[in-house]
TORFI-754012 format. One record per residue (C-alpha): residue in three letters; z, y, x. Coordinates in Angstrom, 2 decimals. Layout:
% TORFI-754012
+-----+---------+---------+---------+
|  aa |      c3 |      c2 |      c1 |
+-----+---------+---------+---------+
| ALA |       Z |       Y |       X |
...
+-----+---------+---------+---------+
***
This chain:
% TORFI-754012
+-----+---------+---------+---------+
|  aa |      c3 |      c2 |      c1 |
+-----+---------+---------+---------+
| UNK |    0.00 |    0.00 |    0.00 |
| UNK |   -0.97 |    3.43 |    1.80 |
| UNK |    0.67 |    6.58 |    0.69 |
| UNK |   -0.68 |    9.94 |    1.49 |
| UNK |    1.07 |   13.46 |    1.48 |
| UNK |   -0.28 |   16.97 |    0.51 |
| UNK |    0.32 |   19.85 |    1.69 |
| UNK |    3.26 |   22.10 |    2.37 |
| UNK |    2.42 |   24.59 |   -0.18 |
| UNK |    3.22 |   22.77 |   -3.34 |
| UNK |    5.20 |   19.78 |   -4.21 |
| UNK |    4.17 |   16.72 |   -2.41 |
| UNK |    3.18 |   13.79 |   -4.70 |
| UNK |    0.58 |   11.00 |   -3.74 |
| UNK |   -3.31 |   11.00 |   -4.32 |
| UNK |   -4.51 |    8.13 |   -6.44 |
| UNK |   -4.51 |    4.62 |   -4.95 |
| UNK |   -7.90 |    3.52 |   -4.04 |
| UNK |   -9.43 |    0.23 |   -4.82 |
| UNK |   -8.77 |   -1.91 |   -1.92 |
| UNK |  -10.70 |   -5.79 |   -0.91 |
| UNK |  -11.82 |   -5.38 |   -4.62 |
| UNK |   -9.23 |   -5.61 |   -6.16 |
| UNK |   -9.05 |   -4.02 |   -9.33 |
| UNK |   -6.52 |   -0.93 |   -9.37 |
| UNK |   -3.66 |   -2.04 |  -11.58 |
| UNK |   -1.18 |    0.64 |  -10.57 |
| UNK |   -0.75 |    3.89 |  -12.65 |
| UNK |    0.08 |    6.97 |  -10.23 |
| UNK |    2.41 |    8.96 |  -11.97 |
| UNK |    3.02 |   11.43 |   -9.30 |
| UNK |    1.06 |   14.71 |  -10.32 |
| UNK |    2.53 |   13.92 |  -13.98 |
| UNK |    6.14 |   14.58 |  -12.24 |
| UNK |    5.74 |   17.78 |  -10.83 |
| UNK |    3.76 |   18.94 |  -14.23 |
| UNK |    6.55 |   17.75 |  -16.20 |
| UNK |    8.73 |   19.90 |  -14.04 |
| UNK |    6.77 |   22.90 |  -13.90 |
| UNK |    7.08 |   22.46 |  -17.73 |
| UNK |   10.50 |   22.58 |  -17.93 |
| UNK |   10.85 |   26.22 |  -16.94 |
| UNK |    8.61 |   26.64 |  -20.22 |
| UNK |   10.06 |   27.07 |  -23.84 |
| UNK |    8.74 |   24.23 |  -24.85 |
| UNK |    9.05 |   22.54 |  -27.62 |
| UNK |    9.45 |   26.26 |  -29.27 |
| UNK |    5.90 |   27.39 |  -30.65 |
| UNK |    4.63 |   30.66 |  -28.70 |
| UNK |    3.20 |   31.85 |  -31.59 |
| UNK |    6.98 |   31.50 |  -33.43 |
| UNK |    8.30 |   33.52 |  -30.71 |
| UNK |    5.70 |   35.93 |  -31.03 |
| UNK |    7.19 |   36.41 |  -34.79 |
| UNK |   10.63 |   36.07 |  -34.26 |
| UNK |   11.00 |   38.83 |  -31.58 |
| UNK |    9.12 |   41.79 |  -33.76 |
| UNK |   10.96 |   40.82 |  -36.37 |
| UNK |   14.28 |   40.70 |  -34.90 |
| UNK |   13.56 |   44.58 |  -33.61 |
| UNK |   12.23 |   45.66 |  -37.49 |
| UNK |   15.43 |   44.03 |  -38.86 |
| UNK |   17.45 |   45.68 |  -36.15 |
| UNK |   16.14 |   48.94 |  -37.08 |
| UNK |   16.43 |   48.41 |  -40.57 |
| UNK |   19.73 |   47.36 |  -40.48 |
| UNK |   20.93 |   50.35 |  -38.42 |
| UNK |   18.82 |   53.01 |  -40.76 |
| UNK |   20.82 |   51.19 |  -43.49 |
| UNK |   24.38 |   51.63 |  -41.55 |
| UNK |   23.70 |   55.41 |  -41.11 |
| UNK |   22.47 |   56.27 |  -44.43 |
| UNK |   24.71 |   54.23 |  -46.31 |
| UNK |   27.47 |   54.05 |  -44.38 |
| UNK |   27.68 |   50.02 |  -45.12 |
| UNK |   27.52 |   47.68 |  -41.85 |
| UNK |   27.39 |   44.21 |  -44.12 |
| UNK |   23.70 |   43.97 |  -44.20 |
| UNK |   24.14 |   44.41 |  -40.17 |
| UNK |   26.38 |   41.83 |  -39.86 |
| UNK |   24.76 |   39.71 |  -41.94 |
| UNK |   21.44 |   39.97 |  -40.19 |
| UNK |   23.03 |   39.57 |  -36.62 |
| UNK |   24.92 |   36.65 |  -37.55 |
| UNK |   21.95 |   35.39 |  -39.29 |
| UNK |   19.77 |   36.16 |  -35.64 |
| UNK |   22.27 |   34.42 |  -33.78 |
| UNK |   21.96 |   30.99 |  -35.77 |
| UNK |   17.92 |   31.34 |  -35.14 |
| UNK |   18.77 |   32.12 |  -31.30 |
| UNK |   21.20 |   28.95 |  -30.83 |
| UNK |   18.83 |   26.97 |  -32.51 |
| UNK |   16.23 |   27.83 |  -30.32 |
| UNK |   18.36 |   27.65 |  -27.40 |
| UNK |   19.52 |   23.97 |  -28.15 |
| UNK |   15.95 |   22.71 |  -28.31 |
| UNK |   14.88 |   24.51 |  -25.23 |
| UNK |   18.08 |   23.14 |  -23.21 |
| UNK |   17.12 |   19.56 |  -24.64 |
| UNK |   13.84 |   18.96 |  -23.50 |
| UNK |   14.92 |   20.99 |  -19.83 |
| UNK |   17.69 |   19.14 |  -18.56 |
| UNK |   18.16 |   16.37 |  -21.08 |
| UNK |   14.46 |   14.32 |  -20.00 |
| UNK |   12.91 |   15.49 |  -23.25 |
| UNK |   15.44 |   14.71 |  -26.02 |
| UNK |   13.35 |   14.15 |  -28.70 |
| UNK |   11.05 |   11.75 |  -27.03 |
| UNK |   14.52 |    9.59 |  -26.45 |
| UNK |   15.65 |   10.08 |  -29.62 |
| UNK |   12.58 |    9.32 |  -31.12 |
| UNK |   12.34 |    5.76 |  -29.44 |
| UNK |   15.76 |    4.57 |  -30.60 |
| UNK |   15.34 |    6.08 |  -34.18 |
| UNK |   12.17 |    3.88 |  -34.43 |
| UNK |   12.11 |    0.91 |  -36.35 |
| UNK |   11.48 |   -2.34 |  -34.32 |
| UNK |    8.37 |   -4.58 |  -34.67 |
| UNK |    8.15 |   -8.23 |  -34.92 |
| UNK |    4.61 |   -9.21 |  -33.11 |
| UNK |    4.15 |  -12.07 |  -35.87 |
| UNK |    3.37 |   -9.67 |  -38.57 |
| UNK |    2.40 |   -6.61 |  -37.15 |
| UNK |   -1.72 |   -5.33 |  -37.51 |
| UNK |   -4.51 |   -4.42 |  -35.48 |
| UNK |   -4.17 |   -1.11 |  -34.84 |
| UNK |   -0.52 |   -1.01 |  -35.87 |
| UNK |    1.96 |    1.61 |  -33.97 |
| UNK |    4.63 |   -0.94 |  -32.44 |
| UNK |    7.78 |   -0.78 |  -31.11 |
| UNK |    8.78 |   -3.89 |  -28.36 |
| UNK |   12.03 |   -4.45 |  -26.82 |
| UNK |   12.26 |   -7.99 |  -24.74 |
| UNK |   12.26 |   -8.37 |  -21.37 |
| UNK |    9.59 |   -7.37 |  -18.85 |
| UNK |    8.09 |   -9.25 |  -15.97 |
| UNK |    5.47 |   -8.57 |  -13.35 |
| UNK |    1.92 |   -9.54 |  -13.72 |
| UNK |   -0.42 |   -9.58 |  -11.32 |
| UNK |    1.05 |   -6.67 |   -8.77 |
| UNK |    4.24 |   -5.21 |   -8.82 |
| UNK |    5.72 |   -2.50 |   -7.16 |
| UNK |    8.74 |   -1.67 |   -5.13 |
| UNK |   10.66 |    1.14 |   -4.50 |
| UNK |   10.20 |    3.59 |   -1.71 |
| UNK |   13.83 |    4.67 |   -0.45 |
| UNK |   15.87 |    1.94 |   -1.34 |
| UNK |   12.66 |   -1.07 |   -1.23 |
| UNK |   13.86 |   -2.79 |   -4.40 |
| UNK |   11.25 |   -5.09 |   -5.14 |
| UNK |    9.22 |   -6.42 |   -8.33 |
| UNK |    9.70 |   -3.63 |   -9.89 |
| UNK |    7.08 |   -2.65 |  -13.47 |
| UNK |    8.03 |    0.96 |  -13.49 |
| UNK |    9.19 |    3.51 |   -9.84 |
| UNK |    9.77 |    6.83 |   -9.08 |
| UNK |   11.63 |    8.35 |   -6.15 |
| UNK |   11.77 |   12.10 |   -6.19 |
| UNK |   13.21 |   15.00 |   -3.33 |
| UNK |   14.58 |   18.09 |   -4.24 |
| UNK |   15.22 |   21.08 |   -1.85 |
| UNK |   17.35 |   23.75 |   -2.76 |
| UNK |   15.70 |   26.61 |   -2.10 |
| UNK |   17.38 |   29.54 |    0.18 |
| UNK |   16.11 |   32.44 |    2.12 |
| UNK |   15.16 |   31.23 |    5.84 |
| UNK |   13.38 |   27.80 |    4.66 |
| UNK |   10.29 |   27.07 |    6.93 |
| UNK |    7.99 |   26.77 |    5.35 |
| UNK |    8.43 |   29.17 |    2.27 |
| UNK |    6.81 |   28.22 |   -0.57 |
| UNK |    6.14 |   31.41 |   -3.07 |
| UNK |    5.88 |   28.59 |   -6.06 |
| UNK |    9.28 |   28.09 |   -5.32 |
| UNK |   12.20 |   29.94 |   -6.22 |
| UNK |   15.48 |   30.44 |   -4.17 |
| UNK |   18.75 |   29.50 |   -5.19 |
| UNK |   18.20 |   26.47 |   -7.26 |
| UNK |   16.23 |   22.78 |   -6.48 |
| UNK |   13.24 |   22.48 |   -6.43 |
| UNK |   11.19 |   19.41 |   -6.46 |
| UNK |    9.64 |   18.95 |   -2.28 |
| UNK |    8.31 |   15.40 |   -2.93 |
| UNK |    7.82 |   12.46 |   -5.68 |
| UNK |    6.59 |    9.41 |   -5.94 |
| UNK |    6.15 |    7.49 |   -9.76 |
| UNK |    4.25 |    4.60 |  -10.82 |
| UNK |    4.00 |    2.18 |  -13.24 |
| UNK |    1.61 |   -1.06 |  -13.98 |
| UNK |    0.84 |   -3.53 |  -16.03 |
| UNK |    3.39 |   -5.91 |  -17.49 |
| UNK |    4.38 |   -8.87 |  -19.75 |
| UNK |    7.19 |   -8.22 |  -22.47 |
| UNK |    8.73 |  -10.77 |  -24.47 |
| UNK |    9.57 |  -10.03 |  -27.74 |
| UNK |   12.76 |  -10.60 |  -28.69 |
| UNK |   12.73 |  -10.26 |  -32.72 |
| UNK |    9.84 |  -12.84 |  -32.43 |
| UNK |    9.80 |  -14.31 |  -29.20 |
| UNK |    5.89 |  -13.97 |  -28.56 |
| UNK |    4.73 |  -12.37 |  -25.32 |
| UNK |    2.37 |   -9.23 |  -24.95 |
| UNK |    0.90 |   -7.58 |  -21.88 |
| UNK |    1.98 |   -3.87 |  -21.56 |
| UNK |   -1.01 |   -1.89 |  -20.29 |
| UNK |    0.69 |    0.84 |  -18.52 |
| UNK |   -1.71 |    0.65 |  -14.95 |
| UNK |   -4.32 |    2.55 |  -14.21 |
| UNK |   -5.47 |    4.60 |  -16.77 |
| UNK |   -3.20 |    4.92 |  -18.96 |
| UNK |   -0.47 |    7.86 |  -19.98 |
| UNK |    2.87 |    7.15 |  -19.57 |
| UNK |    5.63 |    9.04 |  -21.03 |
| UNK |    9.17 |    7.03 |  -18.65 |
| UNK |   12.47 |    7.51 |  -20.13 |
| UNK |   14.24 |    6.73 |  -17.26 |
| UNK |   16.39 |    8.90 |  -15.60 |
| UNK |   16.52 |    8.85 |  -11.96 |
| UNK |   19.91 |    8.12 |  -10.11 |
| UNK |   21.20 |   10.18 |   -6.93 |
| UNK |   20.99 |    8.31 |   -4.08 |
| UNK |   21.52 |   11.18 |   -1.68 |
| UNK |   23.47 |   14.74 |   -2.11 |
| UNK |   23.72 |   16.64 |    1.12 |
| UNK |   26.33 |   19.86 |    0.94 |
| UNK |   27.01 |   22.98 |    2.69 |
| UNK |   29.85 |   21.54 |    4.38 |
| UNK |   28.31 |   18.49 |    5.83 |
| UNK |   24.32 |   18.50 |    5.68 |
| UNK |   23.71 |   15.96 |    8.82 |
| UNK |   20.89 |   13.83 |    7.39 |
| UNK |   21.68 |    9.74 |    8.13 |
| UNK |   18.97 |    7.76 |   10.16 |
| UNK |   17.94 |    5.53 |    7.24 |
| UNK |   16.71 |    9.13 |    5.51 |
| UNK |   16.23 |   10.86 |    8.64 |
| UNK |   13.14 |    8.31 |    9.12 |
| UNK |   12.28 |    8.07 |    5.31 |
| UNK |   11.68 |   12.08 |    5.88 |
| UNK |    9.33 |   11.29 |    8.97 |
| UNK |    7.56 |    8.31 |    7.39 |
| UNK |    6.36 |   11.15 |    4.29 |
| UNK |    5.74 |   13.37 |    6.73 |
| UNK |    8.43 |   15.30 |    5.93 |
| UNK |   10.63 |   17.74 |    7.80 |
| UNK |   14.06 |   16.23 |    9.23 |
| UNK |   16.15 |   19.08 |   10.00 |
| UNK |   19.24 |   19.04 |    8.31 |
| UNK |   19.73 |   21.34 |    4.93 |
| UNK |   20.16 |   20.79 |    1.46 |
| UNK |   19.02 |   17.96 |   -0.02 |
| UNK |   18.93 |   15.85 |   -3.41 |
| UNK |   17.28 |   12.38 |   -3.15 |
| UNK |   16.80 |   10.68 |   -6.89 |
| UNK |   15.37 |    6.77 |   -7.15 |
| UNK |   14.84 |    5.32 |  -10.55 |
| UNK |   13.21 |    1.72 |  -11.58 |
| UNK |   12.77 |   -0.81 |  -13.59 |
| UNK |   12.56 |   -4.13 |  -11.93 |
| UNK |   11.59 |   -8.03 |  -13.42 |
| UNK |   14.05 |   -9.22 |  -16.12 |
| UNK |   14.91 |   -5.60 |  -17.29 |
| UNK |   15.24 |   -5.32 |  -20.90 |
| UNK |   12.65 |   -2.48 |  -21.36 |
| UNK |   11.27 |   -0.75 |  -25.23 |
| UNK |    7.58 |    0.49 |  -25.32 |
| UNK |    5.88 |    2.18 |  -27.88 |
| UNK |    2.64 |    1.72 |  -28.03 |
| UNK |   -0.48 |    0.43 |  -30.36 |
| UNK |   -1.18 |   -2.95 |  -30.94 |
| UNK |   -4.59 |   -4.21 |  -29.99 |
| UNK |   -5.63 |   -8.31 |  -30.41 |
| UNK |   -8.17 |   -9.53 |  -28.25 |
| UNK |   -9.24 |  -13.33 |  -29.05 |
| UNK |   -5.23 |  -15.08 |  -28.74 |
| UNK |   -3.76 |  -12.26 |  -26.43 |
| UNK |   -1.49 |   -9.28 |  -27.41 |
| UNK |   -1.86 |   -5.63 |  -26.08 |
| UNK |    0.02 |   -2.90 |  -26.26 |
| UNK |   -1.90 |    0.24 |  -25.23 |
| UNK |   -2.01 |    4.06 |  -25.34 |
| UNK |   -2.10 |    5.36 |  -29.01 |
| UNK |   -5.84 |    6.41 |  -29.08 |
| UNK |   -4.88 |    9.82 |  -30.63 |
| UNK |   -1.57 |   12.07 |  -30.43 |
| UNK |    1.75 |   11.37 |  -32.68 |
| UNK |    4.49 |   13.29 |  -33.39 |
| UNK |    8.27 |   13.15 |  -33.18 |
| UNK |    8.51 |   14.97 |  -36.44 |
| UNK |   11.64 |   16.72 |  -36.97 |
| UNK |   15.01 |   15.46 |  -35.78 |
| UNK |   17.15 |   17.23 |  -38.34 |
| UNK |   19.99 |   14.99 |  -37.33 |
| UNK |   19.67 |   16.22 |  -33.83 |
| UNK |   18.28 |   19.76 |  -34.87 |
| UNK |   15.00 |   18.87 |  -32.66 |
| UNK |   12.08 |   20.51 |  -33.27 |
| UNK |    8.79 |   18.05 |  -33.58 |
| UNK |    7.66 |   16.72 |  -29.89 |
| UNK |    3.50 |   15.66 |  -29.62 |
| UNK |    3.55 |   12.42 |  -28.11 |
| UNK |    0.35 |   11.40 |  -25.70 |
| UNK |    0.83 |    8.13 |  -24.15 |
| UNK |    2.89 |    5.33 |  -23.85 |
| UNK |    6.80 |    5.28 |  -24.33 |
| UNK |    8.54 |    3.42 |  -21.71 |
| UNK |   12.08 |    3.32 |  -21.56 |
| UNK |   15.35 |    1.08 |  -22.25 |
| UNK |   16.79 |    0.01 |  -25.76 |
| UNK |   19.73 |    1.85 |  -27.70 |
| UNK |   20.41 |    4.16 |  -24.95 |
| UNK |   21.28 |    7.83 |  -25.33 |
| UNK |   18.57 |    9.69 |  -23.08 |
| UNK |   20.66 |   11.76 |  -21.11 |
| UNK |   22.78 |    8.64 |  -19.91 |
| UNK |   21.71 |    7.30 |  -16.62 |
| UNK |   19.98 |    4.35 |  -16.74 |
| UNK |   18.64 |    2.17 |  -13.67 |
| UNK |   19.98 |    2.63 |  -10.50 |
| UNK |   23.38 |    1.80 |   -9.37 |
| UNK |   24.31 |    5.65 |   -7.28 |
| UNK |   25.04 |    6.00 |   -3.71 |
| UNK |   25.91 |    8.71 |   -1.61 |
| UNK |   25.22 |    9.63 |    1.73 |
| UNK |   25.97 |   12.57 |    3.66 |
+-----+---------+---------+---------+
***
């Protein structure tokens, strides 16, 4: 397996894999998905632009009103009202933004466990499935690249930087005093899952080709501090092997898998082809609908839903953490 690097001037993720001794490229390459996905979560989405186009004149008109109203009539209740009334729009606005930034996208979590299960027996052509069994390898698997945990359907390994003033290079994408994301590697392929309502077994078509949406939160491996920042060897030589600088500074190293026997959920559509099950990509884009349980605004969905069963999404869920200074 041969990994390239990009350059230093945005996040470094790895170029597709190429076909190699003709064999047929199984492997999905996540990577460029990862740094999208957190480019995106400096957005406002899943809030509408066009709503907060709305809300913001009209917040000013009913400010002005309101205060026209408190000087003529000499009566605040109508500007009480209308702030208090503001603030419940703001908080709910607030709570879905915060959700889908540092929760892994909420909804899409929520909408996976609030989905009914399938049972592969009776379910159509065509049909919009939900599978939870266990998953095992077909004909490649992957392993991890930090920690090299092996036979593995599903990887990703990201490195964050925090970023200060006096990093070499400086990256003007990149703003200072937080982390941001230096370096990622995700995959995923294709799989076998076992259903366990009926016990018949599908292949997963998450390789090449296909979008993936992973619900699977990464787990820190490595947290360097201000007080002690020395990098150890084992990372020290991961860094070189990228291509990566070694010098000692803040750090954040996050691994996440899911490796043979793991009792994975997909969400997918069901496709038949002469006595073997499929579950691929929805051909067009569903919704999460709204979550008025959660208060979630609706969440397009365009790919396949990976992730693990009757877990909360902001609960880590592979990797057992480490810690090295």
């Amino acid at each position: 397996m041969h990994f390239g690097v990009s350059t230093h001037s945005a996040p470094r993720c790895l170029p597709p894999l190429e076909e190699t001794k003709g064999k047929k490229r199984v492997m999905n390459d996540l990577s460029n998905a990862a740094v999208r996905e957190q480019q995106s979560s400096y957005s406002c989405k899943p809030i509408p632009s066009l709503a907060l186009y709305i809300l913001v004149p009209l917040f000013f008109i009913g400010l002005s009103v309101s205060t026209f109203i408190l000087v003529v009539v000499h009566n605040a209740a109508f500007l009480l009202s209308f702030l208090f009334l503001s603030a419940l729009v703001a908080s709910f606005l607030a709570w879905n933004a915060v959700n889908w930034r540092h929760h892994n996208k909420a909804a899409f979590g929520f909408f996976l466990n609030s989905f009914p299960d399938s049972d592969l027996r009776l379910a159509r052509q065509g049909q919009l499935v939900k599978i939870t069994g266990v998953a095992s390898c077909g004909s490649q698997s992957l392993e991890t690249s930090y920690e090299r945990v092996a036979r593995c359907i599903y990887a990703s390994t990201l490195l964050y930087e925090y970023g200060q003033f006096g990093l070499k290079p400086v990256n003007v994408n990149r703003s200072c005093f937080q982390w941001n994301l230096a370096y990622c590697e995700r995959f995923s392929t294709d799989f076998y899952i076992t259903d366990q309502k009926s016990g018949v077994r599908a292949v997963v078509k998450a390789g090449s080709g296909c979008e993936v949406i992973p619900l699977i939160i990464e787990s820190k491996l490595v947290n360097t501090t201000r007080q002690c920042r020395t990098l150890s060897p084992h990372l020290s030589n991961w860094l070189r092997e990228k291509n990566l600088s070694a010098e000692a500074r803040l750090l954040r190293l996050e691994e996440g898998y899911l490796q043979e026997g793991s009792t994975v959920t997909v969400i997918g559509m069901l496709h038949k082809s002469n006595d073997t099950l499929m579950i691929v990509q929805p051909p067009e884009i569903i919704s999460t609908g709204c979550l008025w349980r959660r208060l979630l605004l609706p969440v397009d969905v365009d790919g396949l839903i990976l992730g693990i069963p009757d877990t909360k999404p902001t609960l880590d869920l592979t990797c057992i953490q480490h810690r090295e200074h």
